[in-house]
Biopython code that builds the backbone (N, CA, C, O; Angstrom):
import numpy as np
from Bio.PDB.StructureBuilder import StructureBuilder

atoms = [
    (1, "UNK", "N", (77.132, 90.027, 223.886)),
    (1, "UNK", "CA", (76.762, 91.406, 223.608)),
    (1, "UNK", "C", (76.976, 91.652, 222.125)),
    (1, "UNK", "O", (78.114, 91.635, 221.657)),
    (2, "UNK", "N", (76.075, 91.844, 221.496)),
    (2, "UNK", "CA", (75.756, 92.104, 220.409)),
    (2, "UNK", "C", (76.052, 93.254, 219.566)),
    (2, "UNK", "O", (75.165, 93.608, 218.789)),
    (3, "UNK", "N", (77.332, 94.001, 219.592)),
    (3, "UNK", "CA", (77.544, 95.734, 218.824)),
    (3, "UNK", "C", (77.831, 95.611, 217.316)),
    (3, "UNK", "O", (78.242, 94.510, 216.948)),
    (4, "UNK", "N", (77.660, 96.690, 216.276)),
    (4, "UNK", "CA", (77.583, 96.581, 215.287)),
    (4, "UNK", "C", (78.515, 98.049, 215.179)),
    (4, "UNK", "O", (78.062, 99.144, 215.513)),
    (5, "UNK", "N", (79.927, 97.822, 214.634)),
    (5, "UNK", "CA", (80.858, 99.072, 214.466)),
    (5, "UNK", "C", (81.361, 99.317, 213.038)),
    (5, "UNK", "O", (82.091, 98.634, 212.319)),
    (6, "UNK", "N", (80.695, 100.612, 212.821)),
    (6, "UNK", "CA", (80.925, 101.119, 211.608)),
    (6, "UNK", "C", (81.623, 102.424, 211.654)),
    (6, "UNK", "O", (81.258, 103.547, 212.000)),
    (7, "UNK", "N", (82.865, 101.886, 211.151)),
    (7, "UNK", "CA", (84.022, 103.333, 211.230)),
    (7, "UNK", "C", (84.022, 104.185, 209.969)),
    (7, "UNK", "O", (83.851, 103.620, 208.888)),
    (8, "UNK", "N", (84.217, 105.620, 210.029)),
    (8, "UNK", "CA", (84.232, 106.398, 209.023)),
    (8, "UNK", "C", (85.370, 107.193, 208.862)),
    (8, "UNK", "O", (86.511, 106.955, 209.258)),
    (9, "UNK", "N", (84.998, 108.053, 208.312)),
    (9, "UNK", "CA", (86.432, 109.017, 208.076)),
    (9, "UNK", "C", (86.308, 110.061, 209.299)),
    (9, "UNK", "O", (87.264, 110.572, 209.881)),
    (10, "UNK", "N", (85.342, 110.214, 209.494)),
    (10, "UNK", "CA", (84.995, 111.387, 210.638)),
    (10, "UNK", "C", (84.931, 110.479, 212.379)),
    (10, "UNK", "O", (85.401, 110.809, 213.468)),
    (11, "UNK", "N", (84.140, 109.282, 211.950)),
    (11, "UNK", "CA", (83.734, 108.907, 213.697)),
    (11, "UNK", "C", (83.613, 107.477, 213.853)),
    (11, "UNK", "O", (83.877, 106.923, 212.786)),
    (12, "UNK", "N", (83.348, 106.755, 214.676)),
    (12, "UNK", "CA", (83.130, 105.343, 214.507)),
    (12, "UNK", "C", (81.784, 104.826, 215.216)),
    (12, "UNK", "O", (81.570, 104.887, 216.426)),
    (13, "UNK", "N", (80.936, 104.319, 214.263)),
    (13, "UNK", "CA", (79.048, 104.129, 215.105)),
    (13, "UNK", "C", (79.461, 102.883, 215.385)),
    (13, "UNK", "O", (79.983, 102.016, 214.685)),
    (14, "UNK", "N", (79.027, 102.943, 216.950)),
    (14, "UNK", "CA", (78.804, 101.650, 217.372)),
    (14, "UNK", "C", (77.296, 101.801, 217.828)),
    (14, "UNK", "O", (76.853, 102.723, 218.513)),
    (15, "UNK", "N", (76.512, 100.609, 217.265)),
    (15, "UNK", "CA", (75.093, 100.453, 217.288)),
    (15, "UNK", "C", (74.884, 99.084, 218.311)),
    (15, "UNK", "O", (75.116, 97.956, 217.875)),
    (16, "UNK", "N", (74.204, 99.423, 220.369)),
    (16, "UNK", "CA", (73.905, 98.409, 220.492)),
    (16, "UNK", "C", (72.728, 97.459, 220.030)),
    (16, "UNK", "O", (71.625, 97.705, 220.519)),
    (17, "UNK", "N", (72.798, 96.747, 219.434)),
    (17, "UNK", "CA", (71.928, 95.554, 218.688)),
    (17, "UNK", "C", (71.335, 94.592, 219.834)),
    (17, "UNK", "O", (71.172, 93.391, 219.620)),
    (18, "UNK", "N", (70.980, 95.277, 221.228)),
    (18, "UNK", "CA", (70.271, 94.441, 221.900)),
    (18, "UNK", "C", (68.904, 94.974, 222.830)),
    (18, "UNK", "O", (68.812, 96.188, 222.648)),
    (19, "UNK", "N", (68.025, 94.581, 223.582)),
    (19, "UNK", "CA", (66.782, 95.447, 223.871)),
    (19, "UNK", "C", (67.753, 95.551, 225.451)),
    (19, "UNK", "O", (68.255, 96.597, 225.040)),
    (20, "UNK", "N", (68.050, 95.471, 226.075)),
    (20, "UNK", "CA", (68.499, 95.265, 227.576)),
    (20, "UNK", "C", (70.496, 95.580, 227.902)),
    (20, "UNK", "O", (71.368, 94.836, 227.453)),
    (21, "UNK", "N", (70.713, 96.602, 228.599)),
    (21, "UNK", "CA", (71.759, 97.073, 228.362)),
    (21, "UNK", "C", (71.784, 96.744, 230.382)),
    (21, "UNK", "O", (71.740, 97.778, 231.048)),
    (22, "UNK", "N", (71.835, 95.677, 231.015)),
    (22, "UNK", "CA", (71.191, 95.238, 232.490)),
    (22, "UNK", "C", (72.409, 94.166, 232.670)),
    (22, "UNK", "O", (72.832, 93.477, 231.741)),
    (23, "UNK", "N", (72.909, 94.132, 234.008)),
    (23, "UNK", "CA", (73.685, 93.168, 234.463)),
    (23, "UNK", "C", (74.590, 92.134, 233.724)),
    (23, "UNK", "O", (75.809, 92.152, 233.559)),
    (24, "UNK", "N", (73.650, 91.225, 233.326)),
    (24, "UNK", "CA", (73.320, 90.225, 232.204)),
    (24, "UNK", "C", (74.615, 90.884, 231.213)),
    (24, "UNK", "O", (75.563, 90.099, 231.208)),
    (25, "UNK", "N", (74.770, 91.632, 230.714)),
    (25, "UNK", "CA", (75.674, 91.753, 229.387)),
    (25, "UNK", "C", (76.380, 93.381, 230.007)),
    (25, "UNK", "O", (76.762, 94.087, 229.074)),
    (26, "UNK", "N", (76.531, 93.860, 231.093)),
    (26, "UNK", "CA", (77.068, 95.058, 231.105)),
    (26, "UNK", "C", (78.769, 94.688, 230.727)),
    (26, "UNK", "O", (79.556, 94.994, 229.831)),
    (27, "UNK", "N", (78.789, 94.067, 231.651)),
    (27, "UNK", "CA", (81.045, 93.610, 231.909)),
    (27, "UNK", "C", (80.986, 93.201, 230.125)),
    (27, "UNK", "O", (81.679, 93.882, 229.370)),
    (28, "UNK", "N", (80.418, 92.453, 229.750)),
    (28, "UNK", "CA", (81.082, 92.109, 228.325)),
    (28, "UNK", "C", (80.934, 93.395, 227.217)),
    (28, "UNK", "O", (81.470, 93.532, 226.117)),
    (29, "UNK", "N", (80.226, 94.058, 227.769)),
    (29, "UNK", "CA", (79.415, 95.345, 226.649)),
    (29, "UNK", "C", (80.862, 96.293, 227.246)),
    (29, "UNK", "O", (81.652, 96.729, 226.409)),
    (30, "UNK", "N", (81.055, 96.504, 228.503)),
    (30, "UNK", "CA", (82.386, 97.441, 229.003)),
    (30, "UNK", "C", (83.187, 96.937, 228.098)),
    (30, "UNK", "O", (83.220, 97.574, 227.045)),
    (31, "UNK", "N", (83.743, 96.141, 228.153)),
    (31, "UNK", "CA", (84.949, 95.351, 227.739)),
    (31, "UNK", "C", (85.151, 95.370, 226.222)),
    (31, "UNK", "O", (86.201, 95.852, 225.798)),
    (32, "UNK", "N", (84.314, 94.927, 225.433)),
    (32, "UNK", "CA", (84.188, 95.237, 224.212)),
    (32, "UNK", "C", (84.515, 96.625, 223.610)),
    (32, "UNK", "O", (85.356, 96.902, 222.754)),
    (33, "UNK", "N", (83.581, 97.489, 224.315)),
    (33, "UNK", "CA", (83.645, 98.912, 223.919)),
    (33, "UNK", "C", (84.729, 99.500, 224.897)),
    (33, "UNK", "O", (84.585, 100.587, 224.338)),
    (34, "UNK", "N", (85.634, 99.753, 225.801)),
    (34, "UNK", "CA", (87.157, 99.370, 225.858)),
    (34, "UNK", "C", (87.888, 99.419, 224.886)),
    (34, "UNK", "O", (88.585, 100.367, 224.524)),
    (35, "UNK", "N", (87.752, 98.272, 224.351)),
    (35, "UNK", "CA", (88.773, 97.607, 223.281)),
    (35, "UNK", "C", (88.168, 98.888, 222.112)),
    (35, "UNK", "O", (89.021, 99.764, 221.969)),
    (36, "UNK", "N", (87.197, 99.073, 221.485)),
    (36, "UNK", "CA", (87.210, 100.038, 220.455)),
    (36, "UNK", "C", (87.876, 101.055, 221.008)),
    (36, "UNK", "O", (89.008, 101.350, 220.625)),
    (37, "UNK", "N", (87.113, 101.842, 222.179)),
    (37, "UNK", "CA", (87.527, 103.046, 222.231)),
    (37, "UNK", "C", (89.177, 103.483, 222.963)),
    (37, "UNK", "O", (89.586, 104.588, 223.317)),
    (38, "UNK", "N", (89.755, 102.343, 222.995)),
    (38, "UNK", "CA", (91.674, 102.179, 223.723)),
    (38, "UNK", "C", (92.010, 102.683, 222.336)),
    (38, "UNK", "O", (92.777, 103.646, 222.340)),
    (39, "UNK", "N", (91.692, 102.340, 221.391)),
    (39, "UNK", "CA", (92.570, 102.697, 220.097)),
    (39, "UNK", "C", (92.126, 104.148, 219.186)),
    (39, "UNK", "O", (92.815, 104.771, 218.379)),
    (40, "UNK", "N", (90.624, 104.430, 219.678)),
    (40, "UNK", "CA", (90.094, 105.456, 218.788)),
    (40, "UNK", "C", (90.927, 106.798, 218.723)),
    (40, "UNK", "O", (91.528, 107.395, 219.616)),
    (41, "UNK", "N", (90.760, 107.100, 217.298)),
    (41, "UNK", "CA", (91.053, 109.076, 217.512)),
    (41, "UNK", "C", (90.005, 109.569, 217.181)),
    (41, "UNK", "O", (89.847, 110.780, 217.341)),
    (42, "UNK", "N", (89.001, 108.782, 216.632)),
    (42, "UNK", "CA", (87.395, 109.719, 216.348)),
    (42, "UNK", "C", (86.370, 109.634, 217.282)),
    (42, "UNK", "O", (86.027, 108.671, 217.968)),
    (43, "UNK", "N", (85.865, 110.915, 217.216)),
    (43, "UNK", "CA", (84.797, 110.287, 218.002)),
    (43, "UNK", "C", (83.887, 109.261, 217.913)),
    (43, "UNK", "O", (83.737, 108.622, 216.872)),
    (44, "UNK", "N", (83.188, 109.025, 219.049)),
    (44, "UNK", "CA", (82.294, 107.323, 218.874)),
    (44, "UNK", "C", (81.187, 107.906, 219.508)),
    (44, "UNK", "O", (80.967, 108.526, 220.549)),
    (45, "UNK", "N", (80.615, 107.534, 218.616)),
    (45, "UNK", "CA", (78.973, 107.668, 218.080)),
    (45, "UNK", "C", (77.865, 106.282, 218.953)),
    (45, "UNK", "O", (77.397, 105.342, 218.310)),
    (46, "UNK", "N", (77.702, 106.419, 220.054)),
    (46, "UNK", "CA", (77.207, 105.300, 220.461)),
    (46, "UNK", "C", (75.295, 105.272, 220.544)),
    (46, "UNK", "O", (74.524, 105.684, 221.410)),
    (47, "UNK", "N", (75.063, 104.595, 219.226)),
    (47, "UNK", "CA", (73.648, 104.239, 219.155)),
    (47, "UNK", "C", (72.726, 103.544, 220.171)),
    (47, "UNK", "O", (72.987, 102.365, 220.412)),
    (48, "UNK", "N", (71.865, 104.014, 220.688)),
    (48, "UNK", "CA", (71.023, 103.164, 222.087)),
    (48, "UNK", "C", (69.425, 103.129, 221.228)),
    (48, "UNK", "O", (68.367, 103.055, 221.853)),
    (49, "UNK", "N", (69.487, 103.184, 219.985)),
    (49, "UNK", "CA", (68.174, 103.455, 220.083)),
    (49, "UNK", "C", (67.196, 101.767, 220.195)),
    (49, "UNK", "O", (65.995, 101.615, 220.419)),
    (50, "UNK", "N", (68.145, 100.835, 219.970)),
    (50, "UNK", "CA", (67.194, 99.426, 220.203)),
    (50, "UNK", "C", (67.332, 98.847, 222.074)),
    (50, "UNK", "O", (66.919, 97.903, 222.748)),
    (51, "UNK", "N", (67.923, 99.725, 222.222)),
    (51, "UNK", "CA", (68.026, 99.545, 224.116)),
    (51, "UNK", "C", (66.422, 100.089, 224.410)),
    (51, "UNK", "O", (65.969, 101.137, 223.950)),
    (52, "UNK", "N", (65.672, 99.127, 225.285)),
    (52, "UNK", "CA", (64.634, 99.511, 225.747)),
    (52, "UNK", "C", (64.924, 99.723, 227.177)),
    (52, "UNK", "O", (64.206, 100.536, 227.758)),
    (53, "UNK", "N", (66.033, 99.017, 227.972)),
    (53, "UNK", "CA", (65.666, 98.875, 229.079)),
    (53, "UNK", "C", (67.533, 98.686, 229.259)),
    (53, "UNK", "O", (68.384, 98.171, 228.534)),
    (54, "UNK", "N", (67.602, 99.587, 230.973)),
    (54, "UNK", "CA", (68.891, 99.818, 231.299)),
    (54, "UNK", "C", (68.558, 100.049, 232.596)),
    (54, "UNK", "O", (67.661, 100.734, 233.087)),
    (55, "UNK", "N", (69.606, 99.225, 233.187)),
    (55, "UNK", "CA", (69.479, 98.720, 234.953)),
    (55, "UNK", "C", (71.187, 99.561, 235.451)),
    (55, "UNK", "O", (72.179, 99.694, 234.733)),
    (56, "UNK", "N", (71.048, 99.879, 236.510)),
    (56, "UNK", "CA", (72.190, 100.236, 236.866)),
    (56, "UNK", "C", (73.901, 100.028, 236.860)),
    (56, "UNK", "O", (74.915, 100.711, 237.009)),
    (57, "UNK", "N", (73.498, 98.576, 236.577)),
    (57, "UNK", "CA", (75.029, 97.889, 235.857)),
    (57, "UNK", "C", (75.404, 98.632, 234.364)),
    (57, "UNK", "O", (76.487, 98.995, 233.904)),
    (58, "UNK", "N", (74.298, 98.680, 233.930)),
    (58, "UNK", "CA", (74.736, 99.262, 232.244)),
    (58, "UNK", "C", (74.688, 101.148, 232.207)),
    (58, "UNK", "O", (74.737, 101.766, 231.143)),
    (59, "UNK", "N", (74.620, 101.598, 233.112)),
    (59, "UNK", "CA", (74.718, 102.728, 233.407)),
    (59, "UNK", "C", (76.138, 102.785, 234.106)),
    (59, "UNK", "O", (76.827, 103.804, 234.051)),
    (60, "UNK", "N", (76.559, 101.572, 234.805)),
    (60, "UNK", "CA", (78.012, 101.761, 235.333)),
    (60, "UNK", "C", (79.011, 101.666, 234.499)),
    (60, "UNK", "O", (79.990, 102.411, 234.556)),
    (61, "UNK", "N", (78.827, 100.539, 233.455)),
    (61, "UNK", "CA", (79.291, 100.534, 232.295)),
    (61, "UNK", "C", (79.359, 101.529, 231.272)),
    (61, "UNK", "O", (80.388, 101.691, 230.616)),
    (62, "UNK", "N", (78.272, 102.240, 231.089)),
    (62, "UNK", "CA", (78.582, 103.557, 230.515)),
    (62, "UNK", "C", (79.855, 104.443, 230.994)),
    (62, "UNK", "O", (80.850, 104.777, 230.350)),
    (63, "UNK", "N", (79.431, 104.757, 232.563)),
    (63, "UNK", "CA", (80.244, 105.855, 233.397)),
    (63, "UNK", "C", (82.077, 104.930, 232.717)),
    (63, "UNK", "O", (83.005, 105.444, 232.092)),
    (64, "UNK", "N", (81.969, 104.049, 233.024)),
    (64, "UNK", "CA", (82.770, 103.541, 232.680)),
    (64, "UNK", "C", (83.948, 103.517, 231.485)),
    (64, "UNK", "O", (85.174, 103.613, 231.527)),
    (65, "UNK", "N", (83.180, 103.380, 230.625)),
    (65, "UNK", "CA", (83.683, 103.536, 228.971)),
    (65, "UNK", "C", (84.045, 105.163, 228.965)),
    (65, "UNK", "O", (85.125, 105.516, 228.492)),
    (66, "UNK", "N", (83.100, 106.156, 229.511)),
    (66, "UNK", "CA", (83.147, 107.884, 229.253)),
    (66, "UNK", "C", (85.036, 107.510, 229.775)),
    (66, "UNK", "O", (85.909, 107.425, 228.912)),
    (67, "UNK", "N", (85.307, 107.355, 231.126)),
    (67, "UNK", "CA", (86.178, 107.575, 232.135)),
    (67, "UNK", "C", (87.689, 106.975, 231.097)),
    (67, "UNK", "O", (88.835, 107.411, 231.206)),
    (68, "UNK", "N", (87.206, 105.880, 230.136)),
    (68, "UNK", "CA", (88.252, 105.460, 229.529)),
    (68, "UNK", "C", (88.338, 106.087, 228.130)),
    (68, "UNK", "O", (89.004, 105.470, 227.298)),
    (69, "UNK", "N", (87.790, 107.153, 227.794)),
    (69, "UNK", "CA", (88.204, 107.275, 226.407)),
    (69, "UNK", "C", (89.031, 108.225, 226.425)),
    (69, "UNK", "O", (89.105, 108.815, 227.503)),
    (70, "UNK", "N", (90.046, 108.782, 225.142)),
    (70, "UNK", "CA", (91.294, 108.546, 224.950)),
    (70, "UNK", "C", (91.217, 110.540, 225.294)),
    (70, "UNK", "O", (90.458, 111.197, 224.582)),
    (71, "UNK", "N", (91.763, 111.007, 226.008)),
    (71, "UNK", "CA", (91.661, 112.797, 225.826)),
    (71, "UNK", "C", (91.449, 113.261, 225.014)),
    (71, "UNK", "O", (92.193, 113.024, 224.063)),
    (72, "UNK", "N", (90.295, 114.245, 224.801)),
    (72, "UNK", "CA", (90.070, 115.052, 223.821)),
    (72, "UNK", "C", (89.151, 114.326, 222.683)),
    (72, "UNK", "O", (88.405, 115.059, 222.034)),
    (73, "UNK", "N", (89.162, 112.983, 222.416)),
    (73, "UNK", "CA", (87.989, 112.113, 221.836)),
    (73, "UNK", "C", (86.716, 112.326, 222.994)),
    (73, "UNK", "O", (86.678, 112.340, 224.224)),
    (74, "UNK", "N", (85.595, 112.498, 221.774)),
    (74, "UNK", "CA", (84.514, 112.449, 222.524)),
    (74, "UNK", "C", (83.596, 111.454, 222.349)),
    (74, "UNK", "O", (83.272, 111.031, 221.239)),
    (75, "UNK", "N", (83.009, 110.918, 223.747)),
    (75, "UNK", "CA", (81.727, 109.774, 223.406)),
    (75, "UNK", "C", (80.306, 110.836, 223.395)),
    (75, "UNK", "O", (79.871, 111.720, 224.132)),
    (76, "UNK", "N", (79.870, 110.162, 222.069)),
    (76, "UNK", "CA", (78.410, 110.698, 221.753)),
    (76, "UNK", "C", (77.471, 110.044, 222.220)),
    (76, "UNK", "O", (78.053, 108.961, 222.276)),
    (77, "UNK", "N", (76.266, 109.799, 222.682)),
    (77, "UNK", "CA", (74.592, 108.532, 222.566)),
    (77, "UNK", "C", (74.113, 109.613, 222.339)),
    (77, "UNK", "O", (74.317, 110.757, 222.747)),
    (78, "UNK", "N", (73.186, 108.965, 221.367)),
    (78, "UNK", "CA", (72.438, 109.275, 220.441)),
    (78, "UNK", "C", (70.881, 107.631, 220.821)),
    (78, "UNK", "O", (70.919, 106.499, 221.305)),
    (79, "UNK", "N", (69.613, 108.701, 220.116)),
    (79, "UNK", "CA", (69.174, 107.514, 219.872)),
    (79, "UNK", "C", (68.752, 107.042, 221.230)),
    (79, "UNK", "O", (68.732, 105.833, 221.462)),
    (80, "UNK", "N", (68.411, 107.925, 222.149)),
    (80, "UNK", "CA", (68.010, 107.127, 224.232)),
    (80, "UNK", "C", (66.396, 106.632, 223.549)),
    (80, "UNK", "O", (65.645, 107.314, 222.852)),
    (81, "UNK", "N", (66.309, 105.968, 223.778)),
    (81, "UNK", "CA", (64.495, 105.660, 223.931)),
    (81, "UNK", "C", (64.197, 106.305, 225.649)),
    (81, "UNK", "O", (64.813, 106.569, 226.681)),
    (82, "UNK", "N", (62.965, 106.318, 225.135)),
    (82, "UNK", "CA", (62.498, 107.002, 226.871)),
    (82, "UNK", "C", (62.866, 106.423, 227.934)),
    (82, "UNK", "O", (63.480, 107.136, 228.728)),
    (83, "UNK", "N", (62.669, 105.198, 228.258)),
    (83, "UNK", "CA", (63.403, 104.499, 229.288)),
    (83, "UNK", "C", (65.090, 104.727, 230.018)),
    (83, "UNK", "O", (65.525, 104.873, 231.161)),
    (84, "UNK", "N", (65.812, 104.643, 228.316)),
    (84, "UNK", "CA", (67.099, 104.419, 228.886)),
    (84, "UNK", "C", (67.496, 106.218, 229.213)),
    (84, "UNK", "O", (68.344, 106.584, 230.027)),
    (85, "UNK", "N", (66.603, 107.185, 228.313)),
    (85, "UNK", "CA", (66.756, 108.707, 229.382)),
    (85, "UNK", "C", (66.511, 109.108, 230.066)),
    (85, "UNK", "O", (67.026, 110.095, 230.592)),
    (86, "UNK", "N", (65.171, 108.238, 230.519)),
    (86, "UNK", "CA", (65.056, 108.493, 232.203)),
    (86, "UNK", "C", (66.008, 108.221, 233.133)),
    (86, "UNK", "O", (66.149, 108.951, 234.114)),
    (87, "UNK", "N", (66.545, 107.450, 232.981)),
    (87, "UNK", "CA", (67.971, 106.731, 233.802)),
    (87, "UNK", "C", (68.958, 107.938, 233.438)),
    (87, "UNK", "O", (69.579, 108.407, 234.392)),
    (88, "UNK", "N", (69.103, 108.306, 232.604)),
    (88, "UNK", "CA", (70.213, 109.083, 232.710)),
    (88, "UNK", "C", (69.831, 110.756, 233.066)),
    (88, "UNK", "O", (70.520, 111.512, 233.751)),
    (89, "UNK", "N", (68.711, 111.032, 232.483)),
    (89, "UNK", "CA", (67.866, 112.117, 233.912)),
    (89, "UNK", "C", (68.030, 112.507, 235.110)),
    (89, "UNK", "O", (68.535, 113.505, 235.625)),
    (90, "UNK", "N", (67.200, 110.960, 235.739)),
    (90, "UNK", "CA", (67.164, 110.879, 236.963)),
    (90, "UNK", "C", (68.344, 111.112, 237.829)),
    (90, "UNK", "O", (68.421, 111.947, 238.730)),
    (91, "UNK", "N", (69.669, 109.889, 237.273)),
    (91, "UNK", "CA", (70.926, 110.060, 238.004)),
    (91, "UNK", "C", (71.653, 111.462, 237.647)),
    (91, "UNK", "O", (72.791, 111.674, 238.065)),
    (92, "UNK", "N", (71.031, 112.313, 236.943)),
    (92, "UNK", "CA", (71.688, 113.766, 236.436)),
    (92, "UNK", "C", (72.756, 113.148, 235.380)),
    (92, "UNK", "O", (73.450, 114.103, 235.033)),
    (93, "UNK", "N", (73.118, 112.175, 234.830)),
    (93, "UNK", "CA", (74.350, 111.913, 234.060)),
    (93, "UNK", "C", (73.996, 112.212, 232.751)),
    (93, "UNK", "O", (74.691, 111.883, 231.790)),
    (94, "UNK", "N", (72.660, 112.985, 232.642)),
    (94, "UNK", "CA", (72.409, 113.553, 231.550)),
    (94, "UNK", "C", (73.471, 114.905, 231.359)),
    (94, "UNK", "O", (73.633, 115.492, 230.289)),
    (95, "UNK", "N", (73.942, 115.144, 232.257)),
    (95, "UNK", "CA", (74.876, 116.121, 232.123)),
    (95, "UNK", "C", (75.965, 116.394, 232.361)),
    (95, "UNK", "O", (76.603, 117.431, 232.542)),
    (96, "UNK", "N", (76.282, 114.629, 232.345)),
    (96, "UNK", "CA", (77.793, 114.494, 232.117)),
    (96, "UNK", "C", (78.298, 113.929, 230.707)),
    (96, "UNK", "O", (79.372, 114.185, 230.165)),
    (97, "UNK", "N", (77.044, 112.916, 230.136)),
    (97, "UNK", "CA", (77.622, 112.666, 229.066)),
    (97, "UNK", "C", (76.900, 113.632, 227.793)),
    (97, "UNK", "O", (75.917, 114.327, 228.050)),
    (98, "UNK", "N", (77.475, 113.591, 226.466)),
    (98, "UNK", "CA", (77.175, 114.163, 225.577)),
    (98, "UNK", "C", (75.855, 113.689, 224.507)),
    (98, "UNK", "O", (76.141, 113.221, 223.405)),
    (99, "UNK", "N", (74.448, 113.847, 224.914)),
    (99, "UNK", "CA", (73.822, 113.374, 224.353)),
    (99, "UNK", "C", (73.013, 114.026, 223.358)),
    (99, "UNK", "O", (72.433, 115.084, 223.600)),
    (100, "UNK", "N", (72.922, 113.157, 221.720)),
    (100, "UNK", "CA", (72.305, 114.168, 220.624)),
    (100, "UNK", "C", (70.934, 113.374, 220.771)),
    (100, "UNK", "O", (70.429, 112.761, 221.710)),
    (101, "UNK", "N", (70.584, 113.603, 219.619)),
    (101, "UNK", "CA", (68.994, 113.473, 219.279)),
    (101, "UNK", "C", (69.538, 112.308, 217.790)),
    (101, "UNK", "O", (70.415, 112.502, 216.948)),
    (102, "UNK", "N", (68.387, 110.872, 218.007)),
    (102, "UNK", "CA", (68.501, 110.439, 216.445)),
    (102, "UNK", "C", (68.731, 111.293, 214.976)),
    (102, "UNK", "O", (68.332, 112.446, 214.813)),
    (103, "UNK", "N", (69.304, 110.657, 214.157)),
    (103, "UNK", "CA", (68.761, 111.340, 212.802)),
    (103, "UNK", "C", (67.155, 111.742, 212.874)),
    (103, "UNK", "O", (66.804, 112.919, 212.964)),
    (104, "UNK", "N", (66.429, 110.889, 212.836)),
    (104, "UNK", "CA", (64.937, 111.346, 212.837)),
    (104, "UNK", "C", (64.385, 111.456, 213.709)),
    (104, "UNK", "O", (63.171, 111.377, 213.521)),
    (105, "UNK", "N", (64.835, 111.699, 215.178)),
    (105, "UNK", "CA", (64.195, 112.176, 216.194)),
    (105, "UNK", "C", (64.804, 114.002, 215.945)),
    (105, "UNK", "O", (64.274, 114.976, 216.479)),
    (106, "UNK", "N", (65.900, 114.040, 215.095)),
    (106, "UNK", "CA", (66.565, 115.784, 215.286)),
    (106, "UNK", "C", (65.425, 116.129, 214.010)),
    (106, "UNK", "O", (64.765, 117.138, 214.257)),
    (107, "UNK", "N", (65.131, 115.539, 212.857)),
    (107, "UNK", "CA", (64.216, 115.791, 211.920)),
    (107, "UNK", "C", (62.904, 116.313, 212.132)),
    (107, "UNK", "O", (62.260, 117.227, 211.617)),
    (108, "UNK", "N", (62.536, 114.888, 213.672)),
    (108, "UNK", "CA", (61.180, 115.444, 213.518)),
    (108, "UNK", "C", (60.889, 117.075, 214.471)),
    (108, "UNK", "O", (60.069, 117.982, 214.333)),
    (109, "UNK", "N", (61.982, 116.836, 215.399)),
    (109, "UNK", "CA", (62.040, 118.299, 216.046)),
    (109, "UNK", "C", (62.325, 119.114, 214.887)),
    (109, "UNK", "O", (61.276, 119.757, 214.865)),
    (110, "UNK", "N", (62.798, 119.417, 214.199)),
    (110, "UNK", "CA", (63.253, 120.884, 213.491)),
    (110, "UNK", "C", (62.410, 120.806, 212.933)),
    (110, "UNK", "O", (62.130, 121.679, 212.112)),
]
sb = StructureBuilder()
sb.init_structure("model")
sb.init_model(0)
sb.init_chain("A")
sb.init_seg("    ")
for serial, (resi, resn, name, xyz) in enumerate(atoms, 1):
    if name == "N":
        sb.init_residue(resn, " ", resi, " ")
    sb.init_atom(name, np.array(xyz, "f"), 0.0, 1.0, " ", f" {name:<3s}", serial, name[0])
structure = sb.get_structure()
């Protein structure tokens, strides 16, 4: 599993760097992002925008990571391509987790 974590003064982006967020790489993608977010005090900024495609394992893995982060830190996604927001639509977990709009997907709306 492929993540790319860039910490700031304000938050920490983790960018997944893979097209398929599916079975195949969910447990190592949990586990990884775990380990960032056990230690965080900022919020985490989690980029999906190169995820094309998300199967129910990587949606468990999500639920997953939300359930472990630290009180009062918040997980962000940002960045759904259509696919991976239909999934989170459909199962309503669009309205459990906290989801923004890309930099230039909030651009081209405003």
């Amino acid at each position: 599993m492929n993540l790319i974590v860039v910490p700031d003064l304000h938050q920490i982006l983790v960018t997944i760097a893979e097209p398929r967020l599916d079975a195949a790489v969910a447990t190592s993608f949990k586990d990884r992002m775990r380990e960032i977010v056990s230690t965080s005090r900022k919020t985490v900024l989690l980029d999906l925008q190169r995820v094309d495609f998300m199967d129910s394992s990587g949606l468990g893995a999500m639920i997953a990571i939300h359930k472990a982060m630290p009180d009062g830190i918040p997980l962000v996604l940002r960045g759904l391509t259509p696919n991976v927001e239909r999934v989170f639509r459909l199962t309503r977990m669009d309205s459990v987790f906290n989801i923004s709009a890309a930099p230039d997907q909030a651009r081209e709306a405003g």
